[in-house]
Phi, psi and omega in degrees: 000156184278152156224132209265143103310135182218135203212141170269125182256002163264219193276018204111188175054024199261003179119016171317294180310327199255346106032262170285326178276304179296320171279002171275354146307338173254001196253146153350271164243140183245113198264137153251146213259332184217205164057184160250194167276016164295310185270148188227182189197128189247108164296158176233110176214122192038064189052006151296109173283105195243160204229126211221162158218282178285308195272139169328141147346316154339288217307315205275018169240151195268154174069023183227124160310128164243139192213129178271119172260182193289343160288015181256131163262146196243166170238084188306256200334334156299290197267033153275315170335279178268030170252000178299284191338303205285323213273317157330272175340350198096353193252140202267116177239115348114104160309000182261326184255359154252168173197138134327141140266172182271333160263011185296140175262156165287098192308150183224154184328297197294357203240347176269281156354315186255326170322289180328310201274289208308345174283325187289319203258014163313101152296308173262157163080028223256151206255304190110001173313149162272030156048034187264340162095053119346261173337274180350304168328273189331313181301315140029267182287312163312328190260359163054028165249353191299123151272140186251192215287319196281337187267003162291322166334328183224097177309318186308308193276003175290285202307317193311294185330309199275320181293303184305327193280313173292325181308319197272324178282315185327321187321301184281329178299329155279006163287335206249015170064043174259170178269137114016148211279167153263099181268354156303329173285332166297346171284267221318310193300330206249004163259327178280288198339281159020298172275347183279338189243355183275005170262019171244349196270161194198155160304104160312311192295337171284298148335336178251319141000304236245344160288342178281291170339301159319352163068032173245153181282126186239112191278106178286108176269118155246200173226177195067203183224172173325310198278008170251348177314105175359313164246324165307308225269193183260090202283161303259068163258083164235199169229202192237041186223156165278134181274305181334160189292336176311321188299331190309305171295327151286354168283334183250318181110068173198124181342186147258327165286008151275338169305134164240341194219140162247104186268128166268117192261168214204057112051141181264356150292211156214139174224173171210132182280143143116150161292144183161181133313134169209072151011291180257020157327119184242111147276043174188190208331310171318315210281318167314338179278301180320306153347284183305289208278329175283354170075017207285100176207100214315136160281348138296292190274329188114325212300144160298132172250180216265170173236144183212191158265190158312121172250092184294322182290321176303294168348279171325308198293328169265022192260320167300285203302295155341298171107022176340078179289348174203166181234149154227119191273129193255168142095352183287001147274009165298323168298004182266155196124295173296121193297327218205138184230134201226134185227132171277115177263312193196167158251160194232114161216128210059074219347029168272094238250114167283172176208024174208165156276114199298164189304292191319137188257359167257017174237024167276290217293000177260352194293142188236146211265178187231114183227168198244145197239145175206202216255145155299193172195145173295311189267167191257141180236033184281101163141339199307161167222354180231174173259359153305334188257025200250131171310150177304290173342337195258342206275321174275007169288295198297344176302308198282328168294337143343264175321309174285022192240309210106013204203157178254151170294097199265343179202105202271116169258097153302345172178184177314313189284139175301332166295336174262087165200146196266109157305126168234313169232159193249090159334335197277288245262180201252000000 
């Protein structure tokens, strides 16, 4: 059976969740391979709204494994929060229908905390985290001080775990004029947790081995987009995980030669949270419209986001990077309406005409997009399911990014609801 990757090719936001929820009806298992509770994903499933953060998509279809993988960093205390949240709601969460990895590392109170000061005492630069202490995590991990999911298991090696963590944050935290971690209290949170979260935990990496073998369909979720990406993204307004489809296989314990299909979900603007470079950024009545109508307001944060058109290139360039074998353009009744539509061919800098976004970040934020103008359409594709019911103006809109990215559309996204969507290629098949 195929097992699908799924990737955000712009900044986030681009329509994951409804996505990831119309193909984990056909898929097994559903994984998340990175990130955190920064990113969010809002289903729409029969006018019901579910609002995700830390869990896969998966959770809200009943009889499908859902799995946090090791490349996600958790907040235990955030997601007992929202499997409380889910369960209100109706949806049955489970050891049977969750699972942990065991090496997933733990966000902790103090990693949010120093997210924070640091944004406030920015002089410069300010990157724009949602201060959940992501960032912090990673370092972590890096730094080979992060608790992970198995050292809730062992008292002994948690206090090590804990001791190691502190010695390096006290540090900082009196640079930054903070008061000193409490570690009996930090214990205590992290010993009542504990158990809410070792009854979800498992080798993920085995467990997914041995479902793949076994020929059942595995879906990889990921959360942002390409363009946050760590090493890829407009460094360093990113986030601190790899986004990109490579990730999927070290986020999990699972080959990079189970991957069968990369679907890039792909907005038929562009918006972005946040600080950075935006080539195409509309600051007047267009960008306001796009807004209004696309609803643009981070589902984590509230933030309003910035708005442009289609940017092919950045597109393309993560379409390459990903390994995209299809985009599913979402959101294209947000276009409606509009006389005249602008799609970004290339940039122009210090009078050079590019065809990638360059690395150098003051030379991203000098980039001025270069754009090809085409025709609107009048009539509404809010609902659509065919390509019949779709205006021509809409149908050569969607041809022509086709042609610049360079990837064929494998899926047409028309609204919210999961069912309004057109197939063109099924990612699924073998």
């Amino acid at each position: 059976m195929a097992n699908v990757v799924v990737v955000g090719a712009q900044w986030g936001d681009e329509g994951k969740g409804k996505i990831v929820d119309w193909l984990s009806e056909r898929a097994d298992v559903i994984v998340r391979f990175q990130g955190g509770h920064n990113a969010g994903h809002t289903l729409v499933i029969e006018g019901k709204i579910y609002k995700l953060h830390a869990l896969p998509s998966g959770v809200v279809r009943g009889g499908k494994l859902s799995v946090i993988g090791n490349g996600v960093v958790l907040d235990p205390w955030h997601l007992v929060q929202e499997i409380e949240t889910l369960r209100a709601q109706g949806v049955k969460i489970t050891p049977e229908t969750l699972m942990i990895a065991e090496n997933t590392p733990l966000i902790m109170p103090f990693h949010g905390e120093l997210d924070r000061a640091r944004e406030e005492q920015a002089k410069v630069g300010r990157i724009g985290t949602t201060g959940r202490g992501i960032g912090p995590c990673y370092e972590d991990k890096v730094g080979r001080r992060v608790i992970r999911v198995a050292d809730l298991g062992d008292e002994r090696t948690l206090e090590l775990r804990v001791d190691r963590a502190l010695v390096h944050h006290n540090a900082l935290r009196r640079g930054l004029g903070l008061d000193g971690i409490d570690r009996a209290a930090l214990v205590g949170a992290l010993r009542e947790i504990a158990p809410e979260i070792l009854r979800y935990a498992a080798p993920a990496w085995k467990v997914l081995n041995e479902r793949r073998k076994a020929g059942k369909r595995i879906l990889f979720e990921g959360a942002q987009g390409a363009l946050l990406d760590i090493d890829f993204g407009t460094y360093p307004y990113v986030t601190s995980s790899n986004v990109i489809a490579g990730q999927a296989a070290t986020g999990s314990g699972i080959g990079p030669g189970a991957i069968d299909f990369v679907l890039g979900i792909v907005k038929a603007y562009t918006t972005r949270v946040g600080e950075g470079p935006f080539p195409t950024e509309l600051d007047d009545a267009d960008g306001r419209r796009l807004g209004e109508r696309g609803h643009e307001f981070g589902t984590t944060t509230g933030r309003k986001r910035r708005c442009g058109w289609f940017d092919a290139v950045l597109v393309r360039q993560n379409c390459a990077i990903s390994g995209v074998n299809g985009i599913a353009l979402t959101k294209l009744d947000v276009l409606d309406g509009f006389e005249r539509l602008k799609i970004c061919v290339g940039y122009e800098l210090d009078g050079t005409r590019l065809d990638h976004l360059p690395t150098a970040a003051d030379a991203q934020a000098r980039c001025m997009p270069v754009y090809e103008e085409m025709e609107g359409w009048s009539e509404s594709t809010e609902g659509a399911r065919s390509w019949a019911d779709l205006p021509a103006a809409a149908v050569k809109y969607v041809r022509r990014v086709e042609e610049l990215i360079g990837c064929p559309v494998a899926l047409l996204s028309t609204s919210p609801e999961r069912e309004d969507t057109i197939l063109v290629t099924d990612p699924f098949a073998d």
